[in-house]
C-alpha positions in Angstrom: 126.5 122.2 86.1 125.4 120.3 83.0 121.7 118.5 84.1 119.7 116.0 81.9 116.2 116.5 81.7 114.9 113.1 80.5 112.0 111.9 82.2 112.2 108.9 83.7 108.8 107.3 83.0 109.2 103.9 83.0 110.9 103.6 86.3 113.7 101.2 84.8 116.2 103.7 83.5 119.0 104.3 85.7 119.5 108.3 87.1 123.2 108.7 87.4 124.9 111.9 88.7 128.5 111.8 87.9 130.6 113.8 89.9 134.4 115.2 88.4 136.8 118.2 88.0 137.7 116.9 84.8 135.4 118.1 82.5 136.4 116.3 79.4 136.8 113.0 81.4 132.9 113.3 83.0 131.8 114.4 79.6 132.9 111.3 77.4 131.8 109.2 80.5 128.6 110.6 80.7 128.3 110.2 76.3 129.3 106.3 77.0 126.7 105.9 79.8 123.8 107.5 77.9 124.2 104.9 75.4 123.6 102.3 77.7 120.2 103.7 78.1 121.1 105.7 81.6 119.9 109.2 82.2 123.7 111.4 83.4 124.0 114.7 84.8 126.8 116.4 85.8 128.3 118.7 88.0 132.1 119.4 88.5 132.8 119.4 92.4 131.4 118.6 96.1 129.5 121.8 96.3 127.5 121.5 93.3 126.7 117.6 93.9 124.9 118.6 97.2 123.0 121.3 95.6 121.9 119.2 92.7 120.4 116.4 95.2 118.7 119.0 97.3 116.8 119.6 94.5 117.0 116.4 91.9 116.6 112.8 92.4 119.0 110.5 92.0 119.7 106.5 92.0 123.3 106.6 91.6 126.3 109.2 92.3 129.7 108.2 91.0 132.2 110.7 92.8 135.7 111.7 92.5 138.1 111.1 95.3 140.2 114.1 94.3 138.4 117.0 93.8 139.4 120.8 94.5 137.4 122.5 97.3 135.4 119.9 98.9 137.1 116.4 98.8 135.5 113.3 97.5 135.5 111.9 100.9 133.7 114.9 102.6 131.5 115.2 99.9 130.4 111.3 100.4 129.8 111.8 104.1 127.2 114.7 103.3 125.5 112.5 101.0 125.5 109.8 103.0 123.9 112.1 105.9 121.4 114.1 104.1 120.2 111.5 101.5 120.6 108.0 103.0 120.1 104.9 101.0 121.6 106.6 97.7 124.3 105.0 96.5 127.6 106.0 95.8 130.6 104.5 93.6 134.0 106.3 94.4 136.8 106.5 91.2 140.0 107.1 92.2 143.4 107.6 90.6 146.0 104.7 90.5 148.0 106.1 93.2 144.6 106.6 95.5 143.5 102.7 95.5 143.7 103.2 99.6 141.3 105.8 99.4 138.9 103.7 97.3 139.2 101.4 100.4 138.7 103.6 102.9 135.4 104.8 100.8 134.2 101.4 100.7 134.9 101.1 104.8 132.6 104.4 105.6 129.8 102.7 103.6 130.1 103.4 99.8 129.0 100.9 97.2 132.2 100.4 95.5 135.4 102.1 93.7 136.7 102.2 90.3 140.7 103.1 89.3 141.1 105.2 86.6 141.1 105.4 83.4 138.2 103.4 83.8 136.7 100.4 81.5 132.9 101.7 80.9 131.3 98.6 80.9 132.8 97.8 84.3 131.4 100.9 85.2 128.3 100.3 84.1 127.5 97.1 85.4 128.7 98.4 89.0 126.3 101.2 88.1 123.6 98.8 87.8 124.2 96.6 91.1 124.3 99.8 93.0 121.1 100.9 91.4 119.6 97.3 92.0 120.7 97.5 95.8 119.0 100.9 96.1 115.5 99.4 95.1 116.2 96.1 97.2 116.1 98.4 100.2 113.7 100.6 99.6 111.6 97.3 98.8 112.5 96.6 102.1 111.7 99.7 104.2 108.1 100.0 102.1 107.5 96.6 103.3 108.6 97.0 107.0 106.1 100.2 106.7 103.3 98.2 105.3 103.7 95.4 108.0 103.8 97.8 111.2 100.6 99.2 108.9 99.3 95.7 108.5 100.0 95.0 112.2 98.4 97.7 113.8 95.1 97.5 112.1 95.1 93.9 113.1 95.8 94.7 117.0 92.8 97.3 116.5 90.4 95.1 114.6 91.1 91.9 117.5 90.6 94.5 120.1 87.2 95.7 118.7 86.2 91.9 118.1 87.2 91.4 121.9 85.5 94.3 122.6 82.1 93.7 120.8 82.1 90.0 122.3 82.6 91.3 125.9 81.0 94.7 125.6 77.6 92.8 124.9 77.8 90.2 127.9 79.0 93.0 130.3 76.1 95.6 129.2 73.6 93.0 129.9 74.5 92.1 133.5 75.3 95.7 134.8 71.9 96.7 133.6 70.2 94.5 135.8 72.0 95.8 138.9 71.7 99.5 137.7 68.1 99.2 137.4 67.5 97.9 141.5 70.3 100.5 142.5 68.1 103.5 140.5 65.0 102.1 142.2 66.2 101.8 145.8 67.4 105.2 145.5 64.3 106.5 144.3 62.6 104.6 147.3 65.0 106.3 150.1 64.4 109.5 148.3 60.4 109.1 148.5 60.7 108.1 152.2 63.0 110.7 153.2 61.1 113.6 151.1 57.9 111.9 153.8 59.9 112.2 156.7 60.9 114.9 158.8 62.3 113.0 161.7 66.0 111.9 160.1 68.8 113.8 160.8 71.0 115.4 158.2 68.1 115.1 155.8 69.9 117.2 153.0 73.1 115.4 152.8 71.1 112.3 152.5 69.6 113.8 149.5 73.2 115.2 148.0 74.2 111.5 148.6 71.5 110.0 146.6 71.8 112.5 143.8 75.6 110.8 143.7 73.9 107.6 143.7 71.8 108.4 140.9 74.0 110.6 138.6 76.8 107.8 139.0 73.9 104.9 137.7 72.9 107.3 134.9 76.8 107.4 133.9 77.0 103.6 133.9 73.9 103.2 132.0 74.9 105.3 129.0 78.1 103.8 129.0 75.9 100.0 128.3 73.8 101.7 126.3 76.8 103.2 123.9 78.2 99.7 124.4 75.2 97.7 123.4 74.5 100.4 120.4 77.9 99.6 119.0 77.8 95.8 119.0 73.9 95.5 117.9 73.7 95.4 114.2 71.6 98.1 112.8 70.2 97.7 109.3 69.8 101.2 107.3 66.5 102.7 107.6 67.4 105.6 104.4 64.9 108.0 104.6 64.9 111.3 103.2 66.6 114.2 105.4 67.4 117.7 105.4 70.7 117.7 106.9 70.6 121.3 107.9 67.4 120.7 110.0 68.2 117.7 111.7 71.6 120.4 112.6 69.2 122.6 114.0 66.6 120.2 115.7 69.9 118.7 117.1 71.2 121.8 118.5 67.7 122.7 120.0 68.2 119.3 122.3 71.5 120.1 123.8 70.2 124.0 124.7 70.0 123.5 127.9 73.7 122.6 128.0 74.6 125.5 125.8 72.6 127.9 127.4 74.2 126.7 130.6 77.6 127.4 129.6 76.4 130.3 127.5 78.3 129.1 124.9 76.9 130.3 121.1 76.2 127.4 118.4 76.0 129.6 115.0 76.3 128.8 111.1 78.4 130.2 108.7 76.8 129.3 105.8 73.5 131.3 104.9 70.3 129.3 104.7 69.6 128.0 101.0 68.0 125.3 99.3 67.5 122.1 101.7 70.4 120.1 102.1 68.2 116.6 101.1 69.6 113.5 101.2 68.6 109.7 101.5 70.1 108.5 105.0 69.4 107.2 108.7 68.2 110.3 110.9 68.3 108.5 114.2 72.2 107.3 113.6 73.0 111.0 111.8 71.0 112.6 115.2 73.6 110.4 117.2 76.4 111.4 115.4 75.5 115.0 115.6 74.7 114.7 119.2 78.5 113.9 120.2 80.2 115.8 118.0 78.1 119.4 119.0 78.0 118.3 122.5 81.8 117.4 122.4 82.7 120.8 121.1 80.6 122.4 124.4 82.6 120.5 126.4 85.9 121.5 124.9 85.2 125.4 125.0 85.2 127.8 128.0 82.4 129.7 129.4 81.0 132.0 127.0 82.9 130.3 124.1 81.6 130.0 119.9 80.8 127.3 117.9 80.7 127.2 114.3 78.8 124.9 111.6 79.4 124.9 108.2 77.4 122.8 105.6 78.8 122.5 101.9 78.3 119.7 99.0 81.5 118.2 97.8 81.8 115.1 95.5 78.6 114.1 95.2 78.7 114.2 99.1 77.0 116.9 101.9 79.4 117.6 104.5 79.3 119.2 108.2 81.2 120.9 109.6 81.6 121.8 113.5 84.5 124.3 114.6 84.9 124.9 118.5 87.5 127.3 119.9 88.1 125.2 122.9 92.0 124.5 124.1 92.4 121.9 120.7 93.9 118.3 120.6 97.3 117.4 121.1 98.9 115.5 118.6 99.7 112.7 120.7 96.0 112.2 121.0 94.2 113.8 118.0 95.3 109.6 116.5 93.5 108.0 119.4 90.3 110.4 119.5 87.9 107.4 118.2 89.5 104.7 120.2 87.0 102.9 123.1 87.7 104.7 126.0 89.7 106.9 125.1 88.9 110.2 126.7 90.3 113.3 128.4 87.4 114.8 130.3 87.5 114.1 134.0 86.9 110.6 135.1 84.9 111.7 138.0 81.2 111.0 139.1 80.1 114.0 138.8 81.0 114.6 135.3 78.2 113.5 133.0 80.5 113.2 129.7 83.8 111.5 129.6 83.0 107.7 129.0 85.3 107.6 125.8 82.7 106.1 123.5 81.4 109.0 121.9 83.7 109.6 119.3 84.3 106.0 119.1 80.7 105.6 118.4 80.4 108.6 116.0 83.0 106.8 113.8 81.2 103.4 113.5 77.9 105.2 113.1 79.4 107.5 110.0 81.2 103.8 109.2 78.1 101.5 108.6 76.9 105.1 106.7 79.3 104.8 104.5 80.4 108.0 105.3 83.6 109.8 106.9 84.7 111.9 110.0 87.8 114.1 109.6 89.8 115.8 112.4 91.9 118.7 112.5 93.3 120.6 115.5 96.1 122.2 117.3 96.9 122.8 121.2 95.0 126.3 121.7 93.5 126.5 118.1 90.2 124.9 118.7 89.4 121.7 116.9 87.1 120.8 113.6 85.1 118.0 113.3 84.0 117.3 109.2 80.9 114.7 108.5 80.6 114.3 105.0 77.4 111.9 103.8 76.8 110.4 100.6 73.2 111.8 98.4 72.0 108.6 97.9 69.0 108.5 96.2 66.3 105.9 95.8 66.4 103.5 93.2 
């Protein structure tokens, strides 16, 4: 196997891999070709074609139809299965011209007859090469559209959403608010009374009532909190003590669960930085008490705090039951959520994460996920140290 080693650096020389028993024959080819400014390498039969491209790139393979061992036929059909889109120019003897046909049926570029006219060669060499970035033009811009497309759907879907979100909070609150204050009224008159039957399932019914109008209000607040334009109140904050402030307010949940919340990384110099506390609290709020929700009774949470790039990052570890890769893309969608949908669940509104990644967004910030089924899941912040000018 005889391989050239020029780099191709400017992207506009042609890799050819000629394929050929005949050693002489491929060797005077391959001289010819490299004077035309293509980079040749060579290799004598099927085998050693397929094992050069398993580890080499190629634009171009010009193969043998007769070939000991593995024909050129066989050989073309592994190519054409393991390294689609490469293209492939057959050369056949005088008395194979029907197989050059039959290679041109089963999808290869072209054939040549031998003894072959090098400049004819070359030029076919060229078209083939030609065709090969044509398509992959092609496929990159298919990829960018479906790209381009989706982000559109999802940026008209959050316009929609803002546009309706805000109309919608505004006139369930109103209703909310009376519901939450005749409930409060039948609770006072019945906590007065001890003349109604079935007294305590009145009460379990109200504390339905009011649990469910608690839901719907945080899911207008979250709503209304998205849509509202916030300037950036930068202040300076020690990200590892807002952590700790932050996991003081979800203790009761915690505690509840007995589930531990513990760092990693020792206590050193304050993590300072110039940002918005009340957004950062918000963010920190959803992703700690997201990760009590994924774990089981009893079950550990991690934090992690670290600079990198001119950045401070968080980081919160759970070893709950993970995310599924169908779903770890559509964690920060609206509603997107896979905690029960029932009223007595307090979480599970799907704008929480959503939320968290506007908030770390407008921040100029990012959120990172990573996660497997039964792993756990990690949840990385990472804040820019502005300072003040």
């Amino acid at each position: 196997m005889e391989i050239n080693t020029l780099e191709n650096d400017t992207g506009k020389v042609v890799r050819v891999l000629l394929v050929d028993d005949e050693e002489r024959f491929r060797q005077a080819i391959a001289r010819r070709l490299e004077r035309r400014h293509m980079i040749v390498s060579q290799v004598p039969d099927g085998a050693s074609c397929l094992e050069y491209l398993s580890t080499h790139e190629a634009d171009v393979v010009v193969l043998d139809m007769k070939m000991p061992g593995m024909s050129g036929m066989e050989t073309f059909e592994a190519v054409n299965k393991y390294h689609p889109g490469l293209q492939v120019i057959f050369l056949t003897g005088n008395a194979g011209i029907t197989d050059g046909v039959e290679g041109i049926r089963a999808g290869a570029f072209d054939y040549l007859a031998k003894p072959v006219e090098i400049d004819h060669l070359a030029g076919k060499i060229r078209q083939a090469w030609e065709l090969k970035r044509l398509e992959a033009a092609r496929e990159r811009d298919k990829i960018f559209r479906r790209r381009l497309e989706k982000r559109m759907i999802h940026t008209q879907r959050l316009a929609s959403l803002g546009t309706m979100s805000t109309g919608i909070a505004h006139e369930i609150n109103n209703p909310l608010a009376i519901i939450k204050e005749s409930a409060g009224f039948m609770r006072t008159v019945l906590a007065d009374s001890d003349q109604i039957p079935e007294k305590k399932m009145l009460f379990k019914g109200l504390d339905k009532i009011e649990k469910s109008v608690d839901r719907a209000g945080r899911i207008t607040h979250q709503l209304l909190g998205y849509v509202r334009k916030h300037g950036r109140d930068l202040t300076p904050v020690d990200i590892r003590q807002l952590t700790e402030d932050t996991v003081v307010l979800i203790k009761q949940k915690t505690q509840a669960k007995k589930v531990s919340v513990k760092w990693d990384t020792k206590p050193g110099h304050p993590m300072r930085m110039y940002t918005d506390p009340f957004q950062v609290r918000q963010v920190l709020i959803n992703l700690l008490e997201n990760a009590v929700d994924a774990v089981e009774p009893g079950g550990r949470i991690r934090l992690s705090l670290y600079r990198k790039d001119e950045a401070v990052c968080l980081e919160v570890r759970d070893n709950g039951s993970g995310i599924t890769p169908e779903n770890i893309e559509k964690i920060f969608d609206p509603f997107f959520t896979t905690k029960p949908n029932v009223p007595e669940n307090e979480s599970g509104t799907g704008l929480g994460l959503f939320v968290v990644h506007k908030i770390m967004a407008a921040l100029s910030g990012s959120i990172q996920v990573e996660s497997e089924p039964g792993q756990g899941a990690l949840f990385t912040i990472c804040l820019p140290e502005w300072h003040p000018e």
